[in-house]
C-alpha positions as CSV (number, residue, x, y, z in Angstrom):
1,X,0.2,-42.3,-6.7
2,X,0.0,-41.4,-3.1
3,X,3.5,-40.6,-1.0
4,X,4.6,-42.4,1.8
5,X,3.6,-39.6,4.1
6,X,-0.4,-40.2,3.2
7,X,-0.1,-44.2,2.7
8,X,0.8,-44.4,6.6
9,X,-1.7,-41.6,7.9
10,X,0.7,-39.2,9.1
11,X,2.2,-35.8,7.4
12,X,5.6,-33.7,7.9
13,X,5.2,-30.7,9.5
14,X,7.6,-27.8,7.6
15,X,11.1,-27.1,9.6
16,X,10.3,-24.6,12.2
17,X,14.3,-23.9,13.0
18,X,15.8,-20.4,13.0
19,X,18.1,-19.9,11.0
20,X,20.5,-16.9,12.3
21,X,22.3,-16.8,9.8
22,X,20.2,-16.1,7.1
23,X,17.9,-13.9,8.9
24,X,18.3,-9.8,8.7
25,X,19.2,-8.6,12.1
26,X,19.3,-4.9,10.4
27,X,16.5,-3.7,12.6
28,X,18.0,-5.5,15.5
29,X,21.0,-3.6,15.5
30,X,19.4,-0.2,14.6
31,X,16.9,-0.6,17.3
32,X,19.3,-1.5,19.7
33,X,21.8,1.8,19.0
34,X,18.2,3.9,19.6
35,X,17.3,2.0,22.6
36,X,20.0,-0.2,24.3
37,X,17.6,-1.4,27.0
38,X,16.6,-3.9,24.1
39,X,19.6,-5.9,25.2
40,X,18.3,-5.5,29.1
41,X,14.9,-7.7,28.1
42,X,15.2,-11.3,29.2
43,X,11.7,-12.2,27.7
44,X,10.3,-12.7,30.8
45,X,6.7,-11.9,29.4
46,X,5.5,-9.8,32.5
47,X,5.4,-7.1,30.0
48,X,2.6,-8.8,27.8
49,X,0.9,-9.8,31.3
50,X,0.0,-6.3,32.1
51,X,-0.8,-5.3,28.4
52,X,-4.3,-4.1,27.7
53,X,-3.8,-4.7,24.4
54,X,-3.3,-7.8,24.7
55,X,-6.9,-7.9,26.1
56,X,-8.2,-6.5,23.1
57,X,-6.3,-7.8,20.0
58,X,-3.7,-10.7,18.9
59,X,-1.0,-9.1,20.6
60,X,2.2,-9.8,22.5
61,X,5.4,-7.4,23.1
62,X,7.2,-10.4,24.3
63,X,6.7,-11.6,20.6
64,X,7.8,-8.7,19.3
65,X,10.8,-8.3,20.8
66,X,11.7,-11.5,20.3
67,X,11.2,-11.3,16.4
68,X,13.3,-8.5,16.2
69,X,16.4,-10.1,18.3
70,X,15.8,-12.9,15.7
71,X,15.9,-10.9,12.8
72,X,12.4,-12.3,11.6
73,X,10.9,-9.2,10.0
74,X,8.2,-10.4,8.1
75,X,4.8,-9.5,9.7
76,X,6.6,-7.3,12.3
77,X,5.1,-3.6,11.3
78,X,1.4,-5.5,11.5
79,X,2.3,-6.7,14.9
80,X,3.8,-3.3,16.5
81,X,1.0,-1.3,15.2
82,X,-1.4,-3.2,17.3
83,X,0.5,-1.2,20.8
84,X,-1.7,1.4,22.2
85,X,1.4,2.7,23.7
86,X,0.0,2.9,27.1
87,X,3.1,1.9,29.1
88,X,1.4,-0.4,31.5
89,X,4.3,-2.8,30.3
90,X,7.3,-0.6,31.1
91,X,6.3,0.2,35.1
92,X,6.0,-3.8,35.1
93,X,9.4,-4.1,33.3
94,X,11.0,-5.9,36.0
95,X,14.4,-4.9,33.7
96,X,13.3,-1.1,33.0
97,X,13.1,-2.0,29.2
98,X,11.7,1.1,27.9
99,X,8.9,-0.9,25.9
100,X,7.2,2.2,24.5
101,X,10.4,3.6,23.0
102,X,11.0,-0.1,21.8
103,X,7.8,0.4,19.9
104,X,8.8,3.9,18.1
105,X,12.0,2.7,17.1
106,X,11.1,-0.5,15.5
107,X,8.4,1.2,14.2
108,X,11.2,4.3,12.9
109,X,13.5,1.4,11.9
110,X,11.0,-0.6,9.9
111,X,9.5,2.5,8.1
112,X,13.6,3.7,7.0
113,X,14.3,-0.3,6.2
114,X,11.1,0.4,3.5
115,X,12.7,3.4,2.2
């Protein structure tokens, strides 16, 4: 027998909330104690306007950040080794986030969160 969802030709999407709470913010807080301009980024995205790789591969330093502040790790190391660390986003930092160091630490803190 069919549910109600497929009788009436429409389906429910899964919950897309946050949930805070559950959610590590580990490498949050250890990024953030190696590089306090973390807390400076307002997620503005003119960093992943100017990013080459961005022109190149899936890729978005906006995105990243924004995982990390949410404490959604999952994914995150494939995502930050995609930077070509070529710091075209931090001289367009309109905040003077150091995005390259951003990139080393999470990188640091996710490789010491696997130990």
């Amino acid at each position: 027998m069919k549910d109600a969802a497929t009788r009436f030709g429409y389906s429910v999407n899964k919950d897309r909330q946050i949930d805070f709470d559950n959610n590590s913010h580990d490498i949050a807080l250890r990024v953030a104690a190696a590089e306090p301009t973390l807390n400076l980024c307002i997620s503005c995205g003119t960093c992943a306007a100017t990013c080459t790789a961005a022109k190149f591969a899936d890729f978005s330093l906006r995105k990243i950040i924004l995982l990390v502040k949410r404490g959604e790790v999952g994914g995150l190391e494939m995502e930050a080794s995609r930077c070509m660390l070529c710091g075209k986003c931090q001289l367009a930092c309109p905040r003077g986030v150091s995005t390259r160091n951003l990139i080393l630490q999470i990188n640091k803190a996710l490789q010491t969160s696997k130990l």
